[in-house]
C-alpha positions in Angstrom: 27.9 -36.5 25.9 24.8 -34.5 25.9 20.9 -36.9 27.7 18.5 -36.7 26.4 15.1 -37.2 28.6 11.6 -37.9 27.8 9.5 -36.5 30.5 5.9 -35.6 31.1 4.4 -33.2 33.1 2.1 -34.7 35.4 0.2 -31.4 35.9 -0.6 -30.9 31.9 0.0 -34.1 30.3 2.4 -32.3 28.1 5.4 -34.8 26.8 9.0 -32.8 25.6 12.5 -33.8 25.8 14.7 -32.3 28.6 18.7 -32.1 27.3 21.2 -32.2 29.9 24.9 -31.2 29.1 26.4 -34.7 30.5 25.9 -37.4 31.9 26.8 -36.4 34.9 24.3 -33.8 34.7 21.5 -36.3 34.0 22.5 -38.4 37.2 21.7 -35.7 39.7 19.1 -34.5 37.7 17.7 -37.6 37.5 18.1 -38.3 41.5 16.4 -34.8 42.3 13.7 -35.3 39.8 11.7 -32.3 39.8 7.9 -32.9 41.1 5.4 -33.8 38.8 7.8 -34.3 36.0 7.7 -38.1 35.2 11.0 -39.5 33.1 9.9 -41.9 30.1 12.6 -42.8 29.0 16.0 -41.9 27.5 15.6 -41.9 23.5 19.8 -40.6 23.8 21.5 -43.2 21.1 25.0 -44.4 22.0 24.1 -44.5 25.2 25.0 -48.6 26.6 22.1 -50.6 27.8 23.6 -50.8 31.5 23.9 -46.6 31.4 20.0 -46.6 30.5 19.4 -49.3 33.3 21.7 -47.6 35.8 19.4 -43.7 35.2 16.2 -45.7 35.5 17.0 -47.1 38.9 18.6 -44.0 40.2 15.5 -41.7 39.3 13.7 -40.4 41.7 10.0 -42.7 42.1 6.7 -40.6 41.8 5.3 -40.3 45.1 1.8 -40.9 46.3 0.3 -37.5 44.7 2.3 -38.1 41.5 1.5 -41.2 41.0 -2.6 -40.5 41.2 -1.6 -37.9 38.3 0.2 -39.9 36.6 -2.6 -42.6 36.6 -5.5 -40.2 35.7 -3.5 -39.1 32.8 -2.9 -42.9 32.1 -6.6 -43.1 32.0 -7.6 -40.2 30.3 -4.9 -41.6 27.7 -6.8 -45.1 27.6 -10.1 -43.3 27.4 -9.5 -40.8 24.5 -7.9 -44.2 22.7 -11.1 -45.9 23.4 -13.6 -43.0 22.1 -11.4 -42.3 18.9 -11.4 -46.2 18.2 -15.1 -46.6 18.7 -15.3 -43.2 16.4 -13.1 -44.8 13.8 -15.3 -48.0 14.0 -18.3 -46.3 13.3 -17.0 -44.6 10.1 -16.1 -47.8 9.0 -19.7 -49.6 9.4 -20.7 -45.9 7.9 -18.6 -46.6 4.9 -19.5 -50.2 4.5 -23.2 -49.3 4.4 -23.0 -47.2 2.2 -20.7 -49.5 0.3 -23.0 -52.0 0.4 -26.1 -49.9 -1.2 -23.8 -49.1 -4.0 -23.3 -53.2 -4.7 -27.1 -53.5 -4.6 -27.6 -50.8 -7.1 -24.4 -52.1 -9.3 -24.4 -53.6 -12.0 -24.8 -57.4 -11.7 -22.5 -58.0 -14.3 -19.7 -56.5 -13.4 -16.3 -58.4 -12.7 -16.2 -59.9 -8.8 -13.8 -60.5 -7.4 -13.2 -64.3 -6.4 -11.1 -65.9 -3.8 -9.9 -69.5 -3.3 -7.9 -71.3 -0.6 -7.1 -75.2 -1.0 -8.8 -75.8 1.9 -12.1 -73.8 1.5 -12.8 -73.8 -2.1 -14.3 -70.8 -4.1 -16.1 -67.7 -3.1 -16.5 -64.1 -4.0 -14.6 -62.1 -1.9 -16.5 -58.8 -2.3 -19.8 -58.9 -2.5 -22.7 -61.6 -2.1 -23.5 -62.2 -5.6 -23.0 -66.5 -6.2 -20.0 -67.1 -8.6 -21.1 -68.9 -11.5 -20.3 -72.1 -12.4 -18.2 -71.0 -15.2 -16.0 -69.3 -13.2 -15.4 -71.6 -10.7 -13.9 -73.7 -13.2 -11.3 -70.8 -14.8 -11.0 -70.2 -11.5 -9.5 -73.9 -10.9 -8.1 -74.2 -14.2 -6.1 -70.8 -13.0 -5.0 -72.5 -9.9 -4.1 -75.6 -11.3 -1.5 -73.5 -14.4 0.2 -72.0 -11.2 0.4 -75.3 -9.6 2.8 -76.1 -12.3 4.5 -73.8 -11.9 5.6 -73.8 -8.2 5.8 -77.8 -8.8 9.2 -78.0 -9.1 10.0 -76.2 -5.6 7.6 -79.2 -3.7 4.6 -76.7 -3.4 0.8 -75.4 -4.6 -1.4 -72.8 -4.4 -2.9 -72.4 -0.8 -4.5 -68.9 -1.7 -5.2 -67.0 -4.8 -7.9 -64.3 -5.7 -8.7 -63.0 -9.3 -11.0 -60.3 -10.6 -13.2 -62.6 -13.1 -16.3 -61.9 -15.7 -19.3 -64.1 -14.0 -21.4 -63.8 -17.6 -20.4 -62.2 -20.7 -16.6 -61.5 -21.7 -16.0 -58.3 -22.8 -14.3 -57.9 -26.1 -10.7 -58.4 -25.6 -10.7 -59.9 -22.2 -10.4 -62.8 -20.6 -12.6 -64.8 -18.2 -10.0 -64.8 -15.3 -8.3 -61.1 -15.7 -4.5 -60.7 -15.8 -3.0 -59.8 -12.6 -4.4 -62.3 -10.0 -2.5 -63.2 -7.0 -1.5 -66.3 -5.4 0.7 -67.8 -2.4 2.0 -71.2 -3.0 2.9 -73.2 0.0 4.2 -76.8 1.0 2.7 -79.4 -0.6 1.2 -82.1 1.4 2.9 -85.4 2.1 0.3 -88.2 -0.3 -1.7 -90.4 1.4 -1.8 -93.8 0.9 
């Protein structure tokens, strides 16, 4: 059975996969460990659990100077993670600025998009225009039709959001579009 090894090289930070003939072959490599090549792992399948444990004990342990490599890679690691997810933050509060000077240029009568939960009522789940009055209630009414039908299992609605009209209906639609979504869940035992 040919091993498979993950290793890094402590020198470049460069991971690849070292492929030994046997097993065998991976035990003395493993116990002669070359410097500055740290063993990750053994990503071999078929190989039992106590084989895997036995190669990781047998392995030869970083010394001192290794182990100072192996931690400022670990750190350079944890660092370039850092600066991409700080990047990646910043393109998203790019994106929702510019997101939100296109909702305060669109128009106001545009369908919104309106979310409910049983335990914090109504509100638009998009932008900050107020949801109407109107369609609060087809909101409910929707909420209450799916109640019925999730009745017969002991449950509700907990969550739904719809895309609804807050002021005129357009020819052909409804107030409440087609395609909401909803997640029924237990209901609650009644009070007395």
């Amino acid at each position: 059975m040919k091993v498979l090894l993950r290793v890094r090289d402590l020198r470049t930070g460069i991971f690849d996969d070292t492929e030994l003939p046997s097993l065998e072959a991976a035990r003395e490599w493993l116990i002669a460990r070359p410097r500055f090549e740290q063993v990750l792992g053994v990503p071999t399948e078929g190989i039992p659990n106590e084989v895997n444990q036995e190669l990781k004990k047998i392995c030869r342990p970083l010394d001192a100077e290794e182990q100072a490599a192996s931690d400022k890679l670990d750190e350079a690691e944890k660092v370039k993670r850092a600066k991409k997810i700080q990047e990646q933050e910043q393109e998203r509060a790019k994106e929702r600025a510019a997101q939100a000077v296109e909702l305060k240029n669109a128009d106001p009568k545009r369908q919104m998009k309106v979310r409910w939960t049983y335990d914090g009522g109504i509100e638009n789940a998009a932008d900050d225009r107020d949801v109407p009055e109107v369609v609060k209630e087809a909101v409910l009414a929707w909420v209450r039709e799916r109640d019925e039908w999730v009745e017969g299992r002991g449950q509700i609605v907990g969550d739904a959001t719809v895309m609804a009209w807050p002021f005129d209906i357009p020819k052909g639609e409804e107030r409440i579009s087609y395609g909401g979504t909803f997640i029924p869940v237990t209901k609650p035992a009644e009070r007395n």
